[in-house]
Structure formats: structure tokens, C-alpha cells
C-alpha positions in Angstrom: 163.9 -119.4 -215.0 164.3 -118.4 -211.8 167.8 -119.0 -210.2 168.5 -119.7 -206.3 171.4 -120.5 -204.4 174.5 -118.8 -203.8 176.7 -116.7 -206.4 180.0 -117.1 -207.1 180.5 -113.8 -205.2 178.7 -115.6 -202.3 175.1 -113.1 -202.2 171.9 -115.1 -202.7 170.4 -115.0 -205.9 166.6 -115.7 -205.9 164.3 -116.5 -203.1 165.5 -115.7 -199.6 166.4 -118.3 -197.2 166.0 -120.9 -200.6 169.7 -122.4 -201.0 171.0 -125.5 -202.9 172.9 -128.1 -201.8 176.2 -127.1 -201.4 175.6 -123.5 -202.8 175.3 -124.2 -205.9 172.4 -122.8 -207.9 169.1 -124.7 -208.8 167.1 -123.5 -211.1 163.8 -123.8 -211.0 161.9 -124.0 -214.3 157.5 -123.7 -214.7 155.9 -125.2 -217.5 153.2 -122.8 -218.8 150.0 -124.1 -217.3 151.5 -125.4 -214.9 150.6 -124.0 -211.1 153.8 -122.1 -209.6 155.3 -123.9 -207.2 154.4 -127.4 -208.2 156.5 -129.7 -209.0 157.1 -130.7 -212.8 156.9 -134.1 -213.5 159.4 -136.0 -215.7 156.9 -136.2 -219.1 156.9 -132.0 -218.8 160.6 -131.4 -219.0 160.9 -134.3 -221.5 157.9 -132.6 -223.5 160.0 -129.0 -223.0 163.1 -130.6 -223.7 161.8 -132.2 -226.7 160.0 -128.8 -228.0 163.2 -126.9 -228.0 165.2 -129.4 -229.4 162.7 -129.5 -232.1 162.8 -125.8 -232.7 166.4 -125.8 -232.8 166.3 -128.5 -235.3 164.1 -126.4 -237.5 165.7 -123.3 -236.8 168.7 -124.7 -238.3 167.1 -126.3 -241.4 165.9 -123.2 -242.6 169.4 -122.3 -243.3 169.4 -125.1 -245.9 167.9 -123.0 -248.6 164.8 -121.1 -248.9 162.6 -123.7 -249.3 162.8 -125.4 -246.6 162.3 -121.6 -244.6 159.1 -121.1 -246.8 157.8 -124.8 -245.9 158.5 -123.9 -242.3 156.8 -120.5 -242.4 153.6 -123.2 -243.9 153.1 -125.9 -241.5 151.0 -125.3 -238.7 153.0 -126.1 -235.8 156.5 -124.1 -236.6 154.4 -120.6 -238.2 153.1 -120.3 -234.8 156.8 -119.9 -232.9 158.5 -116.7 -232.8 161.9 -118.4 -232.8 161.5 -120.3 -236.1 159.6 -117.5 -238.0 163.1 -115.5 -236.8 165.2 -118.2 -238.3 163.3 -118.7 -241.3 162.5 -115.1 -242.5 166.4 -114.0 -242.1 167.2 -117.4 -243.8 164.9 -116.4 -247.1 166.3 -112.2 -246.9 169.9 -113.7 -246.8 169.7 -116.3 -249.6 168.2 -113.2 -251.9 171.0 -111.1 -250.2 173.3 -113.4 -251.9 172.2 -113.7 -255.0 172.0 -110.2 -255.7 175.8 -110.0 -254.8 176.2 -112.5 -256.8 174.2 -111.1 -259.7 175.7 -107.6 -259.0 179.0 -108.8 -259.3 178.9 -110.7 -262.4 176.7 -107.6 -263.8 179.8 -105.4 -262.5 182.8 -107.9 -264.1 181.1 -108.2 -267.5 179.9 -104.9 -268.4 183.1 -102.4 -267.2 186.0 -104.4 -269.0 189.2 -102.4 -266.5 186.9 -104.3 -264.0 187.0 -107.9 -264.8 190.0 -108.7 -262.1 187.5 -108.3 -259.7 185.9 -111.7 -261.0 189.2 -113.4 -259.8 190.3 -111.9 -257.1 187.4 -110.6 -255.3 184.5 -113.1 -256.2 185.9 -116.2 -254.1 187.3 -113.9 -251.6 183.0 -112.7 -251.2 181.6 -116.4 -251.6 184.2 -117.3 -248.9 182.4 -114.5 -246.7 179.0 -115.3 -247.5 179.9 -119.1 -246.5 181.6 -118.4 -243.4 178.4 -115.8 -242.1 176.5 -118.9 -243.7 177.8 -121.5 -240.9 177.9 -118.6 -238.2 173.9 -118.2 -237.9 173.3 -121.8 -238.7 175.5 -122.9 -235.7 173.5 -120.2 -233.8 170.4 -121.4 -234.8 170.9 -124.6 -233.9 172.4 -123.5 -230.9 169.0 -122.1 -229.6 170.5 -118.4 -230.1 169.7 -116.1 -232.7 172.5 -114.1 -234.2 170.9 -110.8 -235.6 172.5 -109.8 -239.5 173.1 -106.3 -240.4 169.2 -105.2 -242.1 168.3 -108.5 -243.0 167.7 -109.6 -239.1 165.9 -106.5 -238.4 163.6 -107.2 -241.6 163.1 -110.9 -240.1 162.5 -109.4 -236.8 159.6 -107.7 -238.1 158.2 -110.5 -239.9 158.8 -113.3 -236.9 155.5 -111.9 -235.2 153.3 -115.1 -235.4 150.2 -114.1 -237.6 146.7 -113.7 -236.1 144.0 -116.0 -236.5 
């Protein structure tokens, strides 16, 4: 995107001499394949608009549970784009993040008996964390941003490289 008009400081921002009505800014957004300085016609941005939107859409639905992440990682046109691998991969490391906590602390509460307040006290108090970072990075996702989790993003960053071939 490339932004031109005047700042709210009042220096241009972009091309010189090129100012919006009123100094606001314009942006002015290419299509790939599409020759710089041409103008986009309505079916582009719609097709754009209606791409990202998409994405968004699966983005967030790969928060759902790991399935729907997997099926996303399958079909053709979503394993291609960075964004949704992103999504997807982080989606699948954080549900298995969660059940090992969950595993780990039910292993913890039932084997050390001086330990079993933990199950009360600290058990909804975790699932009530796990829920709230839950609704965080699906809002993101469907946001169009991509919130990056402590280990497990990095891990999803690695794997959101589309695959060759």
C-alpha cells in the first residue's frame, strides 16, 4: 500500500506533488498482476476483498479444534497461504499445549496426595487462562492479525512456509 496525502503533522507522505482531496490520505492499492499505475477496476478489489475476508474466515476456524486446522493445512487453496498455514499450525501446537496441561495436571493432583488442592483451586483458575488466550488469537485471527504465542507461534512460524511443488 502506498500512502499519499498529507500527515497529521502536515509533511507529505508518498509521491511528491500527489495530494488528496482535502489532505487526507489515499491509498493506493495494486493487485498483483496488475500494471502499476493502472487503475483497478471494481471486480479486483471485490476479488481482494473477498480473498482476505476469506482467509480471515479460515484463519479463525482453525481455532475451532484441530481438525478443522488439519483439513485446512489439506485443501488446495488455503495450504498454499502463509497466513492460514500460520493460523492453523499454532491452532494444532496450542490444542496439544492444552492437553498436556491438562494431562499434567491431573497426573500431578492424583499421584502426590498433599497436592490434590491444586485440582480445586488451580485447575479452573488454568482452564480459565487457556480460554481467555483461546478468544485472544481467535479474535486476532479473524481480525486479519496474527498474535504470535510464547514457543508455539515460533514452531507455527516455521511450519507456515507454503510447501514446494
Amino acid at each position: 500500500m502506498h500512502l499519499t496525502g498529507q500527515a497529521p503533522g502536515g509533511s507529505l507522505v508518498g509521491k511528491p506533488g500527489l495530494v488528496g482531496k482535502l489532505g487526507t490520505w489515499t491509498p493506493e492499492v495494486r493487485v498483483l498482476g496488475e500494471p502499476r499505475g493502472g487503475a483497478m477496476s471494481e471486480q479486483s478489489v471485490s476479488r481482494v476483498s473477498r480473498q482476505r475476508a476469506s482467509d480471515r474466515a479460515a484463519a479463525g476456524l482453525a481455532y475451532f479444534t484441530a481438525i478443522p486446522a488439519v483439513i485446512l493445512l489439506l485443501i488446495e487453496p488455503y495450504r498454499r497461504r502463509p497466513y492460514i498455514r500460520f493460523h492453523a499450525w499454532q491452532a494444532i501446537y496450542f490444542t496439544v499445549a492444552c492437553l498436556l496441561i491438562a494431562v499434567a495436571l491431573f497426573v500431578v493432583t492424583e499421584s502426590v496426595p498433599f497436592l490434590s488442592f491444586l485440582e480445586f483451586d488451580h485447575f479452573p483458575l488454568v482452564s480459565l487462562l487457556l480460554v481467555i488466550v483461546w478468544v485472544v488469537v481467535l479474535l486476532k485471527a479473524v481480525n486479519g492479525e496474527s498474535l504470535r504465542l510464547p514457543v508455539i507461534g515460533a514452531l507455527a512460524e516455521k511450519r507456515a512456509q507454503p510447501p514446494q511443488g
